[in-house]
C-alpha angles and dihedrals in degrees: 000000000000114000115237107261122241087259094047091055092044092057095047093046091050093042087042092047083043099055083042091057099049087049088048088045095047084043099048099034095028086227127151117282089247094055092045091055090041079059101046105037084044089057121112092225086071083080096055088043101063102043101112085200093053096056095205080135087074094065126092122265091236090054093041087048093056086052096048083045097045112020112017102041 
């Protein structure tokens, strides 16, 4: 069996951390699924995010959350 490569596991941990923060913004603002994703996929965050070299990916959604709540809004 192959092992998944650096960029593989990037993309399942950031779709997985997405997924995590649409469900933590229609939970906290009570808005639509589709205004919950246009906030978080508008975020600036998204960015940082998405930055393999960065590895923001390898936090946890709760903490990414606090950061698109505090420091990226």
């Amino acid at each position: 069996m192959n092992q998944p490569t650096h960029h593989q596991i990037a993309t399942y941990l950031t779709d997985y951390i997405l997924s995590e923060l649409v469900k933590y913004v229609i939970e906290d603002t009570g808005c639509t699924i589709e205004q919950a994703m246009e906030r978080v996929y508008n975020s600036s965050l998204m960015t940082a995010l998405q930055d393999e070299e960065g590895e923001l990916y390898v936090q946890s959604p709760a903490y990414i959350y606090e950061l698109m709540n505090q420091k990226y809004s």
